[in-house]
Every structure is written in structure tokens, then in C-alpha cells.
N, CA and C atoms as a LAMMPS dump frame, in Angstrom:
ITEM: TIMESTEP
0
ITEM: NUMBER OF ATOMS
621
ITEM: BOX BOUNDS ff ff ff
-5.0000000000000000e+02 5.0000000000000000e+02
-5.0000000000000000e+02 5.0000000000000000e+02
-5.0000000000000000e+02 5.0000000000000000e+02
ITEM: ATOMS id mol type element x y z
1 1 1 N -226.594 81.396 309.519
2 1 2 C -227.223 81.802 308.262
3 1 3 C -226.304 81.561 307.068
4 2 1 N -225.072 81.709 306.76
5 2 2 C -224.293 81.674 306.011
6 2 3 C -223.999 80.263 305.882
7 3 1 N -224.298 79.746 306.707
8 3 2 C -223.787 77.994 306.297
9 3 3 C -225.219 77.225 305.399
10 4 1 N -226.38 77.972 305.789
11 4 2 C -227.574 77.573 305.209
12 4 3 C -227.324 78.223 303.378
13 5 1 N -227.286 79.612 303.143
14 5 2 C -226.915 79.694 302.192
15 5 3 C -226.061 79.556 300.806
16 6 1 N -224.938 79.386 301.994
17 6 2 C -223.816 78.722 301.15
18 6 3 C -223.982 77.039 300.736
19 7 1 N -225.056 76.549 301.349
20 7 2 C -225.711 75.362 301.194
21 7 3 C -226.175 75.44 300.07
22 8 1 N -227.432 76.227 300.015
23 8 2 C -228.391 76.001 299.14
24 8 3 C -227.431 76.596 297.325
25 9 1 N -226.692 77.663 297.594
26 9 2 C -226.036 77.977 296.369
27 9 3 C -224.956 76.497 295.848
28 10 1 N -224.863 75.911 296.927
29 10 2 C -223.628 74.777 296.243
30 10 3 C -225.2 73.51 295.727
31 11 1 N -226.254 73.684 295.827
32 11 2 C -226.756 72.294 295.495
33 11 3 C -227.284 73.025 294.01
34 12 1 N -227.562 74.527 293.88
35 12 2 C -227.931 74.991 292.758
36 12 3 C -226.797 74.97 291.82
37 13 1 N -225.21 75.472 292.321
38 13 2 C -224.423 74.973 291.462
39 13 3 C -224.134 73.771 290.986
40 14 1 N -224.042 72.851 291.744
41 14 2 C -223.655 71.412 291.226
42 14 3 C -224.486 70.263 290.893
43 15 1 N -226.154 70.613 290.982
44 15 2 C -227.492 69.384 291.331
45 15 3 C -227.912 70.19 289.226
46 16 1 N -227.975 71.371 289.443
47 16 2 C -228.678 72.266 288.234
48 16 3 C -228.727 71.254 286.902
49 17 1 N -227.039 71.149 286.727
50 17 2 C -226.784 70.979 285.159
51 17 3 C -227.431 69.612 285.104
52 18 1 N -227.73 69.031 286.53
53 18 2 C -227.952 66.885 286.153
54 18 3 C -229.668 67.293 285.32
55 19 1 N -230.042 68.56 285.42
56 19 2 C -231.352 68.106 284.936
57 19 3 C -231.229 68.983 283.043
58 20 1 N -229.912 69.632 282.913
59 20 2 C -229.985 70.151 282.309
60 20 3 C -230.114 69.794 280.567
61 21 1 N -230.286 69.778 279.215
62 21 2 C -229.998 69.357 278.234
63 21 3 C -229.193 70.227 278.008
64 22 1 N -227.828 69.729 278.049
65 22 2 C -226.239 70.326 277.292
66 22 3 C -225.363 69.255 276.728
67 23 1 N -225.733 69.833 275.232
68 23 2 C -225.315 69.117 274.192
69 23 3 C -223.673 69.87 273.699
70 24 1 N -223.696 70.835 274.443
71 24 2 C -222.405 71.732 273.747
72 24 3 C -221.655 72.381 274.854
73 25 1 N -220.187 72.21 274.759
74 25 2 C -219.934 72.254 276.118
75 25 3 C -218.474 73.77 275.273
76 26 1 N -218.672 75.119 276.455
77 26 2 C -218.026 75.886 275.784
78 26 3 C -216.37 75.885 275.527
79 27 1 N -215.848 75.144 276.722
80 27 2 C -214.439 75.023 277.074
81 27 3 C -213.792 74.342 275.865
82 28 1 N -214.458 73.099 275.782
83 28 2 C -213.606 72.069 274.568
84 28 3 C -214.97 71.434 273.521
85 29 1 N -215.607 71.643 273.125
86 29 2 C -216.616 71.09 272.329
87 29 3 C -216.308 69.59 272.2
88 30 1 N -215.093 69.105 272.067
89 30 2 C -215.006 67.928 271.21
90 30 3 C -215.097 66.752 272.453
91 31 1 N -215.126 67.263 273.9
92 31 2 C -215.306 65.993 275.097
93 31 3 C -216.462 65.876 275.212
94 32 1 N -217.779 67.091 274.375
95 32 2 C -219.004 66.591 274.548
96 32 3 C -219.489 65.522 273.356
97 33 1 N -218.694 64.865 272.235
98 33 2 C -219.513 63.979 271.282
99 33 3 C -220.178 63.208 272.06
100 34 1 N -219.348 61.989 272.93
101 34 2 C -219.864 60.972 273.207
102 34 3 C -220.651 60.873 274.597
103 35 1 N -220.674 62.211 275.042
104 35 2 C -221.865 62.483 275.767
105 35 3 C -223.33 63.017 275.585
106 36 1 N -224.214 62.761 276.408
107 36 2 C -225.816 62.8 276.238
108 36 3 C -225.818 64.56 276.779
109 37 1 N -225.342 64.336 278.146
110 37 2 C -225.065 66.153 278.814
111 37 3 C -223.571 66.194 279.204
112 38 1 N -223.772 67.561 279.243
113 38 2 C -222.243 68.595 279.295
114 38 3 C -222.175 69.397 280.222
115 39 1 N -221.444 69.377 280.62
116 39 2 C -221.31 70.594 281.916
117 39 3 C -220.289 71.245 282.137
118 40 1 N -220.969 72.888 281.318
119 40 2 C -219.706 74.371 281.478
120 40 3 C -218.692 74.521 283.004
121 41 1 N -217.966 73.678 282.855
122 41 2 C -217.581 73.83 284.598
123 41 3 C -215.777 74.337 284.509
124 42 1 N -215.532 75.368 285.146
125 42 2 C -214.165 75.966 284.943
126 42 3 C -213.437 76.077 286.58
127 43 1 N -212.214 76.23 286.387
128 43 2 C -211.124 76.011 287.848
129 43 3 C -210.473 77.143 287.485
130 44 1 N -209.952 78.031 288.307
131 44 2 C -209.328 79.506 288.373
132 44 3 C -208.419 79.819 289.522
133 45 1 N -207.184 79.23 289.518
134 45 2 C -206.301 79.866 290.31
135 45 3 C -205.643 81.105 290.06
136 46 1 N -205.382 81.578 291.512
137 46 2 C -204.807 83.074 291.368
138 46 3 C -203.826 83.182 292.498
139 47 1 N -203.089 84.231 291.866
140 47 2 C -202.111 84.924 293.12
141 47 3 C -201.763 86.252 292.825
142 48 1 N -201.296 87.078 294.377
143 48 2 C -201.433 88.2 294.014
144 48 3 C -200.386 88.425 295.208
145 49 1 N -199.714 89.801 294.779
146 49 2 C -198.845 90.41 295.768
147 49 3 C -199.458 91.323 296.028
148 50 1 N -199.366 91.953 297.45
149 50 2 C -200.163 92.956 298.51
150 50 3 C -199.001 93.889 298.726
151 51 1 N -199.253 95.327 297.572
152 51 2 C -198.395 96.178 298.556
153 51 3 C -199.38 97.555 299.577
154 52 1 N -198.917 97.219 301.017
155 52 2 C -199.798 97.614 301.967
156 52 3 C -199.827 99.381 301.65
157 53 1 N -200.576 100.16 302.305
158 53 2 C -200.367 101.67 302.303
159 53 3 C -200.737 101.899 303.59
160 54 1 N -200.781 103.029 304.036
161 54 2 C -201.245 103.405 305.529
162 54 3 C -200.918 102.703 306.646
163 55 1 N -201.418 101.923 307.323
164 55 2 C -201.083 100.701 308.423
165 55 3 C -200.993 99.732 308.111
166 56 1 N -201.388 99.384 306.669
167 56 2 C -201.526 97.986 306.067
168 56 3 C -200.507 97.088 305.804
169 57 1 N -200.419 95.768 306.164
170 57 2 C -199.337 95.205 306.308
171 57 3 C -199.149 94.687 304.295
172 58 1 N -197.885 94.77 303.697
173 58 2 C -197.682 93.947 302.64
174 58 3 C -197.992 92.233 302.962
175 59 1 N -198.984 91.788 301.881
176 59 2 C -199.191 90.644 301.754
177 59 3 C -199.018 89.716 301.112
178 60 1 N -199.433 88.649 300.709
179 60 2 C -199.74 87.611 299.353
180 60 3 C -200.829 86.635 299.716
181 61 1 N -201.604 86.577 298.768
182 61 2 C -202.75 86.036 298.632
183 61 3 C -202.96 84.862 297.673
184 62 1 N -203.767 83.704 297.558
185 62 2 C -203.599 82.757 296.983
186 62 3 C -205.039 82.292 296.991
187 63 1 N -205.807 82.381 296.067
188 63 2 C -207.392 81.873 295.433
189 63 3 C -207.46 80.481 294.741
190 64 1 N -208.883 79.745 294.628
191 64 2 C -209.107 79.114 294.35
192 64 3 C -210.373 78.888 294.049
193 65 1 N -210.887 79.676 292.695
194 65 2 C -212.557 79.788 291.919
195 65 3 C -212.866 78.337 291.094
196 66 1 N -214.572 77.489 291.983
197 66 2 C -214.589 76.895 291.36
198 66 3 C -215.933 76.882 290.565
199 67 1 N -216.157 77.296 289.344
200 67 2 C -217.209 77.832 289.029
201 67 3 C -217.846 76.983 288.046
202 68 1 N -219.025 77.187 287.482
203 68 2 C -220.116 76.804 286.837
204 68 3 C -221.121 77.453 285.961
205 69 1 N -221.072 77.623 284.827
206 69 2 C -222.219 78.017 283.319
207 69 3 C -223.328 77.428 283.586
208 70 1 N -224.323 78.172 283.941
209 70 2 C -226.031 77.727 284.068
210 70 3 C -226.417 77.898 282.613
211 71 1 N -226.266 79.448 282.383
212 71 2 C -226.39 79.652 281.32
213 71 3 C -225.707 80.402 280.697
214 72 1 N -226.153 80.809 279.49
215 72 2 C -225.612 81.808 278.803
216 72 3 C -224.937 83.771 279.074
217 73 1 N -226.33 83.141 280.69
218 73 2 C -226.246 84.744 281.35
219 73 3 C -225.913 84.79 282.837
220 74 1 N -226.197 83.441 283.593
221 74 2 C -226.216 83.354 284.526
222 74 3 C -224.894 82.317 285.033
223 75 1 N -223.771 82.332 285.86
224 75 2 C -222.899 81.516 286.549
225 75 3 C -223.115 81.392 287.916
226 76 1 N -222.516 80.598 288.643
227 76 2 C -222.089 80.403 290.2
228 76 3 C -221.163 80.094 290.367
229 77 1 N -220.492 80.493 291.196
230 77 2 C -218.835 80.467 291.948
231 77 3 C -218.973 80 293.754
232 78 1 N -218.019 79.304 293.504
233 78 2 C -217.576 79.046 294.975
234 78 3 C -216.165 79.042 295.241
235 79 1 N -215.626 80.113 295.819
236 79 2 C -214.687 80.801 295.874
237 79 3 C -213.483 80.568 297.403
238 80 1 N -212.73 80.482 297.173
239 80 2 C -211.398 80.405 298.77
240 80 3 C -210.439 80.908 298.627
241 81 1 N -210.071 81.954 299.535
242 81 2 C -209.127 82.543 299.71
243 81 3 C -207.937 82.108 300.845
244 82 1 N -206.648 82.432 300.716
245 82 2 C -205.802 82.386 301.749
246 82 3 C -204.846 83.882 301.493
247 83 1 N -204.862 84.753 302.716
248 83 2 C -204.026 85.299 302.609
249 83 3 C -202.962 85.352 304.004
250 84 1 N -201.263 85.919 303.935
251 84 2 C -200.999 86.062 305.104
252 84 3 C -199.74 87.11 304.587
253 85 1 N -199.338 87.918 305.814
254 85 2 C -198.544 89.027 305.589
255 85 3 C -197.229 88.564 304.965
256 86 1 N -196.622 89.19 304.453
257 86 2 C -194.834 88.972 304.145
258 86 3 C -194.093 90.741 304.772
259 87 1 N -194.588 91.46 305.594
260 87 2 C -194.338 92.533 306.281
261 87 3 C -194.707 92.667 307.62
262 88 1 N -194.699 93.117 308.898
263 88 2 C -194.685 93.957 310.036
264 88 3 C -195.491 92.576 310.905
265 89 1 N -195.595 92.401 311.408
266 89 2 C -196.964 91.43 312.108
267 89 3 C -196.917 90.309 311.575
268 90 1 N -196.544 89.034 312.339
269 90 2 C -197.609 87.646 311.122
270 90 3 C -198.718 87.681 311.309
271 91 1 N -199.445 87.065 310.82
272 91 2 C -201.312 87.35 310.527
273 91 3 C -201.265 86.253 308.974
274 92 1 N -202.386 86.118 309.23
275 92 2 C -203.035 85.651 308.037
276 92 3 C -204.534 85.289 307.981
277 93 1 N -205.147 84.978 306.867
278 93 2 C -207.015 85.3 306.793
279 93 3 C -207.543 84.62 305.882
280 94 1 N -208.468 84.19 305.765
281 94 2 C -209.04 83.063 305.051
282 94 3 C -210.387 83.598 304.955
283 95 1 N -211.219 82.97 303.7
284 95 2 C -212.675 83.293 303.658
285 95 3 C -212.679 82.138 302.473
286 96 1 N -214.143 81.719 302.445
287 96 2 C -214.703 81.075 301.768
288 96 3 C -216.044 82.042 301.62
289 97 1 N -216.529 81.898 299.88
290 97 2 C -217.525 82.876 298.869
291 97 3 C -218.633 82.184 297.885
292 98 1 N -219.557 81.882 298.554
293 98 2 C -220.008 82.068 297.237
294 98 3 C -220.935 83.052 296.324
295 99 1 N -220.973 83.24 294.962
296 99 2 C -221.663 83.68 294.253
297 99 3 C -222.473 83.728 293.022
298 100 1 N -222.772 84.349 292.677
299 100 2 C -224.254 84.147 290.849
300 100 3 C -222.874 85.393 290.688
301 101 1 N -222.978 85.199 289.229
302 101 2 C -222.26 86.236 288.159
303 101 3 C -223.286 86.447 286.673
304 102 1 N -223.851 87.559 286.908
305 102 2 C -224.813 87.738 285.831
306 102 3 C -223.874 88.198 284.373
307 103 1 N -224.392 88.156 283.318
308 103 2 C -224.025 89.061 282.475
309 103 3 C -224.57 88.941 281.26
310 104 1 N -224.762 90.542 280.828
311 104 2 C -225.599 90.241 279.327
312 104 3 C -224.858 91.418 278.12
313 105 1 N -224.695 90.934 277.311
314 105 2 C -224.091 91.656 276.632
315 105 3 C -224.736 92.953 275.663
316 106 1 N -224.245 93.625 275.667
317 106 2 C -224.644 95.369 274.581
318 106 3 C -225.202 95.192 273.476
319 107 1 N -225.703 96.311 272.934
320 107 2 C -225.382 96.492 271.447
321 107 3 C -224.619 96.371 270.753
322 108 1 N -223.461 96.814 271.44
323 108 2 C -222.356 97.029 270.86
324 108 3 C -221.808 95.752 270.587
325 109 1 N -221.017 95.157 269.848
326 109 2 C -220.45 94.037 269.623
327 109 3 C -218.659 93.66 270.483
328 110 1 N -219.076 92.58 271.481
329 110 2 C -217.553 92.125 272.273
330 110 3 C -217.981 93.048 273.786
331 111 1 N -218.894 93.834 274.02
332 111 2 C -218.921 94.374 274.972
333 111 3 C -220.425 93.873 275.926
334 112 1 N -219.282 93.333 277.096
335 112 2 C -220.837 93.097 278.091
336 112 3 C -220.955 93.521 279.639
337 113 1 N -221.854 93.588 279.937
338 113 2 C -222.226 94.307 281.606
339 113 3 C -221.972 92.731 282.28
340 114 1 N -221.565 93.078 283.126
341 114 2 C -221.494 91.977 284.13
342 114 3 C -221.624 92.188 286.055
343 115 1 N -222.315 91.212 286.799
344 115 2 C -222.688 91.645 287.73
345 115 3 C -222.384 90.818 288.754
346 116 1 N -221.771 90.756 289.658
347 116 2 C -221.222 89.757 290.961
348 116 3 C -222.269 89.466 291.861
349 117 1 N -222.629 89.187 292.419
350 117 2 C -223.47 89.044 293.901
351 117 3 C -223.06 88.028 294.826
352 118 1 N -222.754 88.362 295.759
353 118 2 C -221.981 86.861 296.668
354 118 3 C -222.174 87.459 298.001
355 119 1 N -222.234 86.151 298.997
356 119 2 C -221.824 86.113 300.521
357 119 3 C -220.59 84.94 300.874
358 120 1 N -220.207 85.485 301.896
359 120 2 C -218.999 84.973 302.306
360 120 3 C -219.092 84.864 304.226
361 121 1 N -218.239 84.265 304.723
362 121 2 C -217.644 84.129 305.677
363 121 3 C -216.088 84.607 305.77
364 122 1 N -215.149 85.222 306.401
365 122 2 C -214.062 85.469 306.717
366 122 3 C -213.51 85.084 307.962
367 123 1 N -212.412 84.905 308.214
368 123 2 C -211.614 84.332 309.333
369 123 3 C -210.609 85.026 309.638
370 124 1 N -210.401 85.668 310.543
371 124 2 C -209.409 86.287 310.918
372 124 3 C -208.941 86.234 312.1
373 125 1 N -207.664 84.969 312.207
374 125 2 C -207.424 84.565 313.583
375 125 3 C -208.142 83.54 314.427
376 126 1 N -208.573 84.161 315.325
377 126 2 C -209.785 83.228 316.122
378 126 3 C -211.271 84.405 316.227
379 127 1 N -211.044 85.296 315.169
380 127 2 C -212.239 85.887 314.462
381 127 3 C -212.951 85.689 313.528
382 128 1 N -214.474 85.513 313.103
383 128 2 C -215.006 85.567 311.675
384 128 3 C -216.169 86.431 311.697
385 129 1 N -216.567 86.523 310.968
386 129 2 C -217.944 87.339 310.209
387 129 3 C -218.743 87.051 308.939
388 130 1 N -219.923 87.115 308.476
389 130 2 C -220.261 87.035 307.648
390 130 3 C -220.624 88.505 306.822
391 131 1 N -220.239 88.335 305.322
392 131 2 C -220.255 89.544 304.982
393 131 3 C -220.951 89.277 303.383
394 132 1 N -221.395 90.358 302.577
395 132 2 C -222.148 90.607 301.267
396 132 3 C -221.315 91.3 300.291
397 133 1 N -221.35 90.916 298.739
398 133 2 C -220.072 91.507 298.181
399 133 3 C -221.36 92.054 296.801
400 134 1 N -220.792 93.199 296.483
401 134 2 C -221.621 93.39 294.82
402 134 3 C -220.612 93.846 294.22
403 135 1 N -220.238 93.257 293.071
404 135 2 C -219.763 93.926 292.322
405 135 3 C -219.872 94.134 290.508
406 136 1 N -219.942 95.565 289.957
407 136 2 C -220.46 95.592 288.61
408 136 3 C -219.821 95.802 288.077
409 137 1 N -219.107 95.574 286.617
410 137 2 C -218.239 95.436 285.901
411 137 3 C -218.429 95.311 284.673
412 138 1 N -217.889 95.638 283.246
413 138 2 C -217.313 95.606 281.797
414 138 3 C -216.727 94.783 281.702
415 139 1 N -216.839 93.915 280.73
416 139 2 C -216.31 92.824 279.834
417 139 3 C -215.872 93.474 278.379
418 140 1 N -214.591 93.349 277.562
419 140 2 C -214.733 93.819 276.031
420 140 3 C -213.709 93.006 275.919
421 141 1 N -214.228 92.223 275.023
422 141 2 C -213.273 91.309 274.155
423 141 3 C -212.636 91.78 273.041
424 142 1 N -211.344 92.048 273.367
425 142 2 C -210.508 92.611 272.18
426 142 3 C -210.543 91.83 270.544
427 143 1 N -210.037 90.231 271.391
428 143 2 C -209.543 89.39 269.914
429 143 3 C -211.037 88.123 269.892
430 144 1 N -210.594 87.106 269.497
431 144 2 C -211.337 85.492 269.979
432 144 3 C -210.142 85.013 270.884
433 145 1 N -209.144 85.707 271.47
434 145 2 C -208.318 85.328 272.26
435 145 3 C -207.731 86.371 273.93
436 146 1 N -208.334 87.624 273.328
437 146 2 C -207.768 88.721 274.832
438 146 3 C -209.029 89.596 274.933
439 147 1 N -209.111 89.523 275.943
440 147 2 C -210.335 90.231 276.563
441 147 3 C -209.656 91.24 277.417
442 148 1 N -210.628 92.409 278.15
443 148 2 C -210.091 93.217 279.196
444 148 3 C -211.005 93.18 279.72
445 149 1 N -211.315 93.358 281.706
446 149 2 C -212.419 93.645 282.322
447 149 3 C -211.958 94.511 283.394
448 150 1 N -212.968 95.783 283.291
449 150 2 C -212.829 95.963 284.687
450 150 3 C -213.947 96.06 285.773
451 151 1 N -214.088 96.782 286.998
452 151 2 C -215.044 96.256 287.957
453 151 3 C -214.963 96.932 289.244
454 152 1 N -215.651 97.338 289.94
455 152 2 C -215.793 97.8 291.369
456 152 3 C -216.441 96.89 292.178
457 153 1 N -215.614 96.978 293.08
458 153 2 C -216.447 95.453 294.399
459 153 3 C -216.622 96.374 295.611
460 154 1 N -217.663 96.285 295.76
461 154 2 C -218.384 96.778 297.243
462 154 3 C -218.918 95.79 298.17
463 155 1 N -218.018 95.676 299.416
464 155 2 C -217.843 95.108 300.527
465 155 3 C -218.233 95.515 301.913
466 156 1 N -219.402 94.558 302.411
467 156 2 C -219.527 94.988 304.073
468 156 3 C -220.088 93.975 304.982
469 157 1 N -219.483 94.123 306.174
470 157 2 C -220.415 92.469 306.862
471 157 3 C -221.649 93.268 307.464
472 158 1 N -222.394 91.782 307.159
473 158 2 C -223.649 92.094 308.093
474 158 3 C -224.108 92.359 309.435
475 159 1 N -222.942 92.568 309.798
476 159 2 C -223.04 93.054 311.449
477 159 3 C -222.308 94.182 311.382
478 160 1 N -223.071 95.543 311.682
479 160 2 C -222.688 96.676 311.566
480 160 3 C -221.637 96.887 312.445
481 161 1 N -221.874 96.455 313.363
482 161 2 C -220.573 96.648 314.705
483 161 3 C -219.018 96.257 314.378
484 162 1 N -218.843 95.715 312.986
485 162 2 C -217.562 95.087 312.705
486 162 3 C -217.198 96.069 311.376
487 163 1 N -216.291 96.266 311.8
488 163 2 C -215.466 97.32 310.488
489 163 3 C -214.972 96.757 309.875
490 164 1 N -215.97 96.312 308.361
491 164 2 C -215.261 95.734 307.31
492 164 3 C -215.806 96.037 305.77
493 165 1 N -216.262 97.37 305.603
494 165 2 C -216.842 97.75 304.712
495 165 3 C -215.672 98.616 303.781
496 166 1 N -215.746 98.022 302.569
497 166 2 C -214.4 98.785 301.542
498 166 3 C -214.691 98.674 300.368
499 167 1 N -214.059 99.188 299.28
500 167 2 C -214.627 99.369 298.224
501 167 3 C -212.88 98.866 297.278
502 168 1 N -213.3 97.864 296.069
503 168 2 C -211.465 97.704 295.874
504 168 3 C -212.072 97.813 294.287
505 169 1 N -211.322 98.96 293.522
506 169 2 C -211.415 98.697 292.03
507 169 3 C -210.657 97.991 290.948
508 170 1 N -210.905 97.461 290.236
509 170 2 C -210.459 96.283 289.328
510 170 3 C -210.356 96.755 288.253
511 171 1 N -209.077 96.219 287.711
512 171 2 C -208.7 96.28 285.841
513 171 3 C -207.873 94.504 285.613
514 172 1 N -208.298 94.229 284.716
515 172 2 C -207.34 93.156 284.435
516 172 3 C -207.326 92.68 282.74
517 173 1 N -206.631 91.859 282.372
518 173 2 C -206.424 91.737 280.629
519 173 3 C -205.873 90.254 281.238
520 174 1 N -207.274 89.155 279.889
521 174 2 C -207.286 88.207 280.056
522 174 3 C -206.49 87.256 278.605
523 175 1 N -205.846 86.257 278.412
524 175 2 C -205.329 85.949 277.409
525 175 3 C -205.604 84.202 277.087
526 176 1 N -206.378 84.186 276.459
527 176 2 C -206.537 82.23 275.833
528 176 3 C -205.417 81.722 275.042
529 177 1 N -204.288 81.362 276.002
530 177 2 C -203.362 80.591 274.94
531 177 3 C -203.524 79.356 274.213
532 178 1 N -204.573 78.528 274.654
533 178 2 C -205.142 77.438 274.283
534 178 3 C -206.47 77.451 274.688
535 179 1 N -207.304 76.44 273.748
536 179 2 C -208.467 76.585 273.479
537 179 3 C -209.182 76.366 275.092
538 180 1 N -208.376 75.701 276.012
539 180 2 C -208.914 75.421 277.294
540 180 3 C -208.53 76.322 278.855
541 181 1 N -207.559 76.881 278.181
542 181 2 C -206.849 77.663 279.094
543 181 3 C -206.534 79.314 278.708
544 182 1 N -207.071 79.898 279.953
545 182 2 C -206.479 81.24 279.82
546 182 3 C -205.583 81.712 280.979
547 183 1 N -204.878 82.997 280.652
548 183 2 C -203.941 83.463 281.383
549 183 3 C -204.541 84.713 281.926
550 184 1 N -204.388 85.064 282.242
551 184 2 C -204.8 86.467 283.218
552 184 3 C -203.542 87.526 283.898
553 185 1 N -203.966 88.586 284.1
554 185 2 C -203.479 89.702 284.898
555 185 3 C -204.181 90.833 285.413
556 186 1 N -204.438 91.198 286.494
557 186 2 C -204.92 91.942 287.384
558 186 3 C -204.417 93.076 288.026
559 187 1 N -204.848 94.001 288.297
560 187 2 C -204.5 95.059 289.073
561 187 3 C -205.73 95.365 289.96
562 188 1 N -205.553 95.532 291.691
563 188 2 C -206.504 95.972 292.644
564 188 3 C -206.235 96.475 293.06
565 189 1 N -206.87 97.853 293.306
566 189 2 C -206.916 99.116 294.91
567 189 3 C -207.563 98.949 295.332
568 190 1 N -207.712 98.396 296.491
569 190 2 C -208.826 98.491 297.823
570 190 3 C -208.254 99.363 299.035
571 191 1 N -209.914 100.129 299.113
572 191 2 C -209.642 101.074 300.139
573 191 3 C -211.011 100.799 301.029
574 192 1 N -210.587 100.943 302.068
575 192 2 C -211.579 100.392 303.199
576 192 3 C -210.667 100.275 304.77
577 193 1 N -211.765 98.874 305.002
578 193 2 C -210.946 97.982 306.635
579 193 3 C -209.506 97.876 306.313
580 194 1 N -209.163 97.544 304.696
581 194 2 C -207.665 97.732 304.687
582 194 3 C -207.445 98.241 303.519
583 195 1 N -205.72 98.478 303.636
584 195 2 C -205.686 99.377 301.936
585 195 3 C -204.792 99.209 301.468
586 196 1 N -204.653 98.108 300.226
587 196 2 C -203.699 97.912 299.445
588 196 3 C -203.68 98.144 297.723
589 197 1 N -202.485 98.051 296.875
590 197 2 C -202.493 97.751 295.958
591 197 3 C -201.819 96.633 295.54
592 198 1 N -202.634 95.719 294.235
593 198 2 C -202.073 94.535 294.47
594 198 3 C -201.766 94.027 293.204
595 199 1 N -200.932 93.185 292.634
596 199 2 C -200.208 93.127 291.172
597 199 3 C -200.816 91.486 290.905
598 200 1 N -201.693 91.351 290.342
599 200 2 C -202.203 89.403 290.263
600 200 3 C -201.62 88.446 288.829
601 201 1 N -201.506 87.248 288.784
602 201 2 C -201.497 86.357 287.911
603 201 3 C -202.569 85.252 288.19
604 202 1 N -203.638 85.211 287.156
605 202 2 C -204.623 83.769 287.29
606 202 3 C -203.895 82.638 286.262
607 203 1 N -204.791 81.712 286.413
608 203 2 C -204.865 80.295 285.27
609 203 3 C -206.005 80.197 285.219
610 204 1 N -206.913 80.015 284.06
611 204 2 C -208.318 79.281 284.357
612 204 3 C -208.306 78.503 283.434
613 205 1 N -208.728 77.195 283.963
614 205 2 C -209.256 76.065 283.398
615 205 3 C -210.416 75.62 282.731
616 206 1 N -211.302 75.691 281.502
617 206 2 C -212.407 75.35 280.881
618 206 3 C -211.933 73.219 281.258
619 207 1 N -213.138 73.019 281.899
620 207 2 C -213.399 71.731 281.809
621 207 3 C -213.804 71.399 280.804
């Protein structure tokens, strides 16, 4: 099931924009003149240090978001993870994600709701599962350059028999040093199948 879906979300992310009219592209405006269409398409690396609590082993983790502007309200992500311990046990875990990222903004001015929805696969070892992620979240843009978001992600696989249901809350403060690039920083507690806190640095790329 997950290979069918994760199908059909990668032909909606990447088939969408060929029919789309985009004359204005948000990352760099000026690579859309001498094009007819444009396509909002952004790259997001991340890393993060894992400090474990309870049984949890200290980790580091290493992402790779490759996402897409439908519209104004609507995105898709296709998402990869690698993580593996730097404490007690070697181990390490992998998943591939994808998801829609809704969001619409307030009354209020710089402030918007935003909404995750994704499935995934995970790997653990010569284990995997398929699992469902929601997560809802605040957007407030401080400047035209630093934003803050935060967010709760609720996690569980679809096979009840596998213990992997957790809940990890999010804060992070985002920074555009250039018109194409932003910087990022993160903070996560997840408590669940495992329980860490974790200290992040992104890059994201506006194509």
C-alpha cells in the first residue's frame, strides 16, 4: 500500500506544475522572465543531534526535503531520513515520507495555521513498517527575513501490533540570508517508541 501511495503523491508532485500557468516563481522571480512556466520547487537539508533520555540511545540524524508549491495554500514533500546512534548500541534507521502541507493564513497579519499530513515507510534493521504522521502548527513571520514556527507531530504505524506511536513537539526560528536561501534552527522533544531531545541546523534552497 505505501509504495502505491507514495506513487501517486510523487506524480501529483512533479506531473501538477507541467499543466500549470506559473508566470511568477517565489524563490527568485528574475529565472522566471524568459520562461512561459515556473515551478515553486525548494531543497531542505537538515541535521540534528539526538540527546537520548530513558533507554534512548544519543543520536544524529541527517534529512533530505524535496518539496514543491502547488499553490498558494497547498505543498508536497518527499522527505528521507538517515539516522544512527553515536551512544550504547550501533543501530541506525532510515524512512522515506511523503506529504501535502496545507496552510492558510489569519486575520492577523504574518500569522498562519499550517497543517502536515504524510505517510511513510521506516526501516529499522532488517525491520520496516508503514506509518501516518499529522502534524499542526503556527507560522509568524517576524521580519521579510525571520520567521518562527512551531508544531506538534503525531505519529503511529498502521499496524497496531508495532509500537511506534509518539508525539514530538517543535519550535524553530527561520532566517533568509539571501533572497534564495534560508537558514534555520530547531528544537524537538519526542516522547513515544523513543525519547529524545534534539538541537537542529537546516539550509533550504528556493529553486
Amino acid at each position: 500500500m505505501i509504495k502505491n501511495l507514495l506513487a501517486v503523491l510523487a506524480v501529483v508532485t512533479f506531473v501538477t506544475p507541467a499543466f500549470a500557468d506559473k508566470t511568477i516563481k517565489k524563490g527568485n522571480p528574475n529565472t522566471c522572465v524568459q520562461y512561459e512556466n515556473c515551478i515553486d520547487m525548494y531543497l531542505k537539508y537538515s541535521l540534528a543531534g539526538r540527546a537520548g533520555t530513558k533507554d534512548t540511545a544519543d543520536s544524529t540524524a541527517m534529512g533530505l526535503t524535496v518539496g514543491l508549491d502547488l499553490n498558494d495554500w497547498v505543498s508536497t514533500e518527499l522527505y528521507t531520513r538517515q539516522a544512527w546512534n553515536t551512544s550504547g548500541a550501533e543501530s541506525n534507521d532510515s524512512k522515506v515520507e511523503g506529504a501535502f502541507v496545507f496552510s492558510q493564513p489569519l486575520i492577523w497579519q504574518g500569522i498562519k495555521v499550517q497543517n502536515r499530513v504524510g505517510l511513510g515507510e521506516k526501516f529499522t534493521g532488517t525491520d520496516k513498517f508503514t506509518y501516518w504522521t499529522l502534524e499542526p502548527g503556527l507560522k509568524l513571520q517576524l521580519t521579510d527575513e525571520m520567521s518562527v514556527k512551531t508544531s506538534i507531530r503525531f505519529r503511529d504505524a498502521f499496524d497496531s501490533d508495532i509500537a511506534a506511536q509518539d508525539t514530538t513537539y517543535k519550535v524553530g526560528l527561520g532566517y533568509k540570508f539571501m533572497p534564495s536561501f534560508e537558514l534555520g534552527m530547531g528544537i524537538d522533544v519526542k516522547r513515544g517508541d523513543s525519547d529524545y531531545n534534539s538541537l537542529g541546523i537546516s539550509l533550504k534552497y528556493d529553486i
